[in-house]
C-alpha positions in Angstrom: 0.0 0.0 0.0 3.1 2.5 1.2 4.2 1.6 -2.6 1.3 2.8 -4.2 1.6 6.2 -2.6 4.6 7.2 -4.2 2.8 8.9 -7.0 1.4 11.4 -4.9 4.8 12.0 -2.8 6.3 12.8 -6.6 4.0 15.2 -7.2 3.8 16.8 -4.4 7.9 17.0 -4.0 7.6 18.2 -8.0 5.4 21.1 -6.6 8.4 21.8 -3.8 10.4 21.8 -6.5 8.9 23.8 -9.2 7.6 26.5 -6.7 11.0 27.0 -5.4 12.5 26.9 -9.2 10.4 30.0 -9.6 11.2 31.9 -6.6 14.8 31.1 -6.7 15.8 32.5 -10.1 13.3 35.5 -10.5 14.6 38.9 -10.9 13.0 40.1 -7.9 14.3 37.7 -5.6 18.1 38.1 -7.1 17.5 42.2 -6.8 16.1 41.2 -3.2 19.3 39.8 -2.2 22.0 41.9 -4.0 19.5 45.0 -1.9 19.2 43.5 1.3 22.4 41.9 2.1 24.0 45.4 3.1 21.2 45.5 5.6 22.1 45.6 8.9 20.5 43.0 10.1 23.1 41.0 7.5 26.1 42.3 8.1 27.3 38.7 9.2 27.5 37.9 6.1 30.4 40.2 5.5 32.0 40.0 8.9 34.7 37.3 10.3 32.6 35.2 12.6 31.5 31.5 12.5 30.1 29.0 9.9 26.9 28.8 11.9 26.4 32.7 12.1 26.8 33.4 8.4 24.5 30.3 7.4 21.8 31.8 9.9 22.0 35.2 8.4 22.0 33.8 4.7 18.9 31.7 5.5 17.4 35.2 7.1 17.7 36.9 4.2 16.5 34.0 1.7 13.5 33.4 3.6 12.8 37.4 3.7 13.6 37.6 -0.2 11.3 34.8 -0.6 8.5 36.2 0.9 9.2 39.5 -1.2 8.8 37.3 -4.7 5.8 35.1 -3.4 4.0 38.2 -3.3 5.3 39.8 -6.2 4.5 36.4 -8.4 1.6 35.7 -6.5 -0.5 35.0 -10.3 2.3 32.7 -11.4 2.3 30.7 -8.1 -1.8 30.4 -7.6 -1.8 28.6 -11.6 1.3 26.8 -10.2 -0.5 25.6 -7.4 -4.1 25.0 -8.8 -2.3 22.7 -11.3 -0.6 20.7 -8.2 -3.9 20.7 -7.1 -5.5 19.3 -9.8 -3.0 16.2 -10.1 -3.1 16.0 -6.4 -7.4 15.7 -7.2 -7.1 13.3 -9.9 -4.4 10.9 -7.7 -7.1 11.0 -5.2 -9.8 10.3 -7.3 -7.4 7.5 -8.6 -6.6 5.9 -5.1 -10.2 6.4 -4.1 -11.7 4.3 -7.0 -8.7 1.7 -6.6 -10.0 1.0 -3.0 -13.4 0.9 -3.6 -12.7 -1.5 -6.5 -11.0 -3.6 -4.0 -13.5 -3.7 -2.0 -16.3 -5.1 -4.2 -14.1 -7.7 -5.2 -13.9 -8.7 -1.1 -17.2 -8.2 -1.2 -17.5 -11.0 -4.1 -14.9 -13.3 -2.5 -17.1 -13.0 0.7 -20.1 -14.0 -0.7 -18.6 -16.9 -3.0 -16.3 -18.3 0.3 -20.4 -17.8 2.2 -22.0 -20.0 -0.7 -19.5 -22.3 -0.5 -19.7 -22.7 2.8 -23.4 -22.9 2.9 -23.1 -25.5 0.1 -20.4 -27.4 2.5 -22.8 -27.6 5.1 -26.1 -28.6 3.1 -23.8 -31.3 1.8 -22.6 -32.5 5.4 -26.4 -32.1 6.2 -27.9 -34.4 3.6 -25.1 -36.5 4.5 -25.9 -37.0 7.9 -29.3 -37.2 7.4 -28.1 -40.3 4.8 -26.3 -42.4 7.7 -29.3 -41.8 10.3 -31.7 -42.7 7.3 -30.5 -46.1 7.4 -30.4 -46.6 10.6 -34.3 -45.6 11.1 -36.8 -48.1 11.0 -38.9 -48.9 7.8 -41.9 -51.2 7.6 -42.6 -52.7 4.3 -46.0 -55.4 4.2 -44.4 -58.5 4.3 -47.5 -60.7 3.5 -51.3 -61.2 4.2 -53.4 -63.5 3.5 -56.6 -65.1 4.7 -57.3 -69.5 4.8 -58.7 -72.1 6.5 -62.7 -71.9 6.3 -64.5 -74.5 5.0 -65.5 -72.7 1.7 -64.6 -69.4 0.0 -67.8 -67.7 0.3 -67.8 -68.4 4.6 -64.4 -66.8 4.5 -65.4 -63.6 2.9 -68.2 -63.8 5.1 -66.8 -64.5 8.4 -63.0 -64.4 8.0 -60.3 -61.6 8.8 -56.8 -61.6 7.5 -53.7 -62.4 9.0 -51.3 -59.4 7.9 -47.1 -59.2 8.8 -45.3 -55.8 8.4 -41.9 -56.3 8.6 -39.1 -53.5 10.3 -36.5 -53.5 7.4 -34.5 -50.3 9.5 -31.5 -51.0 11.8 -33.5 -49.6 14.9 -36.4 -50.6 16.7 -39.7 -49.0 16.8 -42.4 -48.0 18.9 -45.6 -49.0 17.3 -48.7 -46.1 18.2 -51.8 -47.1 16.6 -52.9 -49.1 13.4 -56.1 -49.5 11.2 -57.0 -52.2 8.3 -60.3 -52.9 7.2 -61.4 -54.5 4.1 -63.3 -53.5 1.1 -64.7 -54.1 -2.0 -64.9 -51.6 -5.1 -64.2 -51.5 -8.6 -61.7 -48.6 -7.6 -60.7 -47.1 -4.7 -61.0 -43.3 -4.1 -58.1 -40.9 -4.5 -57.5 -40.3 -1.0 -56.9 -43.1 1.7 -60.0 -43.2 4.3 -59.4 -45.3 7.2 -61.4 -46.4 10.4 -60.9 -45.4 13.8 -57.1 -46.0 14.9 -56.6 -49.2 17.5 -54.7 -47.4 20.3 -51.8 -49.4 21.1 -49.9 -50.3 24.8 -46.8 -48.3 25.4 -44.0 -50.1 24.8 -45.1 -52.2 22.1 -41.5 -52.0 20.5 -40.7 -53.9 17.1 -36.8 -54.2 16.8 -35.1 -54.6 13.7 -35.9 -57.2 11.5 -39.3 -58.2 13.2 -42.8 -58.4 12.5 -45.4 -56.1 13.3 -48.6 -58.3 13.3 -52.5 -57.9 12.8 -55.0 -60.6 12.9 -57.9 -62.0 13.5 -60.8 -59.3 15.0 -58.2 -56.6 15.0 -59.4 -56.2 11.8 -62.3 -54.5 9.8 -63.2 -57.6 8.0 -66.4 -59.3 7.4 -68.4 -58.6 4.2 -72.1 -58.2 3.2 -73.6 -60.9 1.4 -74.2 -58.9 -1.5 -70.3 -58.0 -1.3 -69.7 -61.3 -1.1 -71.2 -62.0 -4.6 -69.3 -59.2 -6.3 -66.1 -60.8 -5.2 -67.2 -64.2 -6.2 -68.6 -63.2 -9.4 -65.8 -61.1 -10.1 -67.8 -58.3 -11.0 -65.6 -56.0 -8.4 -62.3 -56.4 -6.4 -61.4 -57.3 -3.2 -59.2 -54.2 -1.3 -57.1 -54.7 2.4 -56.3 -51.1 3.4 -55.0 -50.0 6.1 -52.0 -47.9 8.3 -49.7 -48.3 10.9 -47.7 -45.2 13.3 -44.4 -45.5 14.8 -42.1 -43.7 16.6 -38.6 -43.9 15.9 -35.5 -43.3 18.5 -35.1 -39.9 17.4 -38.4 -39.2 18.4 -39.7 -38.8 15.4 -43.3 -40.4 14.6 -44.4 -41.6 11.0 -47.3 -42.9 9.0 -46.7 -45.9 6.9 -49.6 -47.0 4.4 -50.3 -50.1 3.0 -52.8 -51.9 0.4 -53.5 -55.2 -1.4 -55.6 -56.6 -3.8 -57.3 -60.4 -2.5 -56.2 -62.5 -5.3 -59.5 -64.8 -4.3 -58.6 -68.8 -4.4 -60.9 -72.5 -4.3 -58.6 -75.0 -3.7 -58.8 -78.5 -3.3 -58.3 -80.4 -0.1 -57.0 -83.7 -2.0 -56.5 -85.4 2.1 -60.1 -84.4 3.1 -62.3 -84.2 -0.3 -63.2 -81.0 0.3 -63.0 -77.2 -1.4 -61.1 -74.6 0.9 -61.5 -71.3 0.6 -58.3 -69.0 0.7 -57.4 -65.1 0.0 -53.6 -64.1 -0.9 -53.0 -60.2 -0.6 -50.8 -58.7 -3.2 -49.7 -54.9 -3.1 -51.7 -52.7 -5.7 -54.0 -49.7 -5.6 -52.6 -46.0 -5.9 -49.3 -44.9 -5.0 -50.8 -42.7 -1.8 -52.2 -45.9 -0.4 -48.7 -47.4 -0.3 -46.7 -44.4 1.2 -44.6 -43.4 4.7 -44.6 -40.0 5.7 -43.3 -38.0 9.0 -45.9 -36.5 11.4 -45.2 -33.1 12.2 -45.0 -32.4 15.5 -47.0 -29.9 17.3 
């Protein structure tokens, strides 16, 4: 920074320079000298005496002199002096911009070292959130299926089906409340409708790699006779929908949806003579029905 200066030390040394330049060989300031240094007060310029005294009195009388010519070429010195100032405006003007160019540049540095820094840290973020993500639990439907009535049209009737949701996380999971009911419609709507939620005991807890399980009158099951008949005849579809809500061990608590399609079976008991009746769930319906989502907390 002291190196950029320099210009302005030049110039204003130049100034010295020049200013003194004019004093120093105008006429005036020569007649002011050859005038004055008969003066008394300068006698000890002509006298025998010290170094010292005689460079006093010759400064005297210079400095006197000069201020004799200074007024005298007062015109000469103003230009001389508005034109110093002028380069000493335009240096400034100079310096000033310099600096304030340098600063915008910081400016910019800042705000690109900011971004990438924010970047940085959305990175490390979506990292983390990465490795805790596979720790978290995650219940997938496993299987479901209803069997073992006497005939097909008793176990629409009367049956309920057996359904396992299994924790494919690394954690365990505290189960909150679940709902399945069955149904049977050409199509279901576009939004999931479910039944009252079963409440579930504190500390129902299903660790990693287990079963979450739903059977028997747990279930919404148990069809009209005229939905029975749609089913059998195959003149509508046969729905298992339902939900489950967990809490994970961040505290988090989620939603996880499920639904199947009863592939509807009659098959023959070869041992007994008879014709079983038996329901296999397979997953279908619309992709909200099969979903997880997080439940904001309040």
């Amino acid at each position: 920074m002291v190196l950029r200066q320099w210009p302005i030390a030049a110039l204003a040394l130049t100034a010295i320079v020049l200013v003194g330049a004019l004093i120093g060989t105008s006429d005036s300031f020569e007649k002011c000298i050859k005038d004055r240094k008969s003066h008394h007060p300068y006698h000890a310029l002509h006298e025998e005496g010290g170094l010292l005294v005689k460079m006093i009195a010759r400064l005297e009388l210079h400095v006197a002199c000069g201020r004799v010519t200074t007024g005298e070429n007062d015109g000469a010195i103003t230009a001389l002096a508005t034109i110093a100032l002028t380069f000493f405006t335009f240096a400034l003007w100079r310096a000033t911009t310099q600096i304030i160019a340098v600063s915008e540049r910081q400016h910019s540095e800042m705000e690109r070292a900011t971004k990438v820094a924010g970047d940085a840290a959305k990175a490390a973020d979506l990292s983390a959130r990465a490795a805790v993500g596979v720790e978290l639990p995650r219940f997938l439907l496993s299987s479901a299926f209803m069997s073992h009535a006497e005939n097909l049209r008793e176990l629409l009737r009367t049956g309920s089906p057996s359904i396992y949701i299994k924790n494919h996380g690394r954690t365990s999971a505290e189960m909150l409340f679940y709902n399945a009911y069955l149904t049977v419609r050409a199509e279901l709507p576009e939004e999931p409708r479910y039944p009252p939620p079963i409440q579930l005991n504190l500390g129902t807890i299903v660790p990693a790699g287990g079963d979450f399980v739903i059977k028997g009158h747990n279930v919404h099951a148990g069809l009209s006779e005229e939905s029975v008949e749609l089913v059998m005849t195959k003149k509508s579809r046969l729905w298992l929908v339902g939900a489950i809500s967990y809490r994970d061990f961040l505290g988090d608590s989620y939603l996880a949806r499920f639904c199947c399609e009863g592939n509807v079976k009659e098959p023959y008991d070869w041992m007994n003579g008879r014709v079983l009746g038996s329901v296999t769930f397979l997953l279908a319906g619309p992709a909200k029905y099969n979903s997880t989502e997080r439940i904001k907390r309040e």
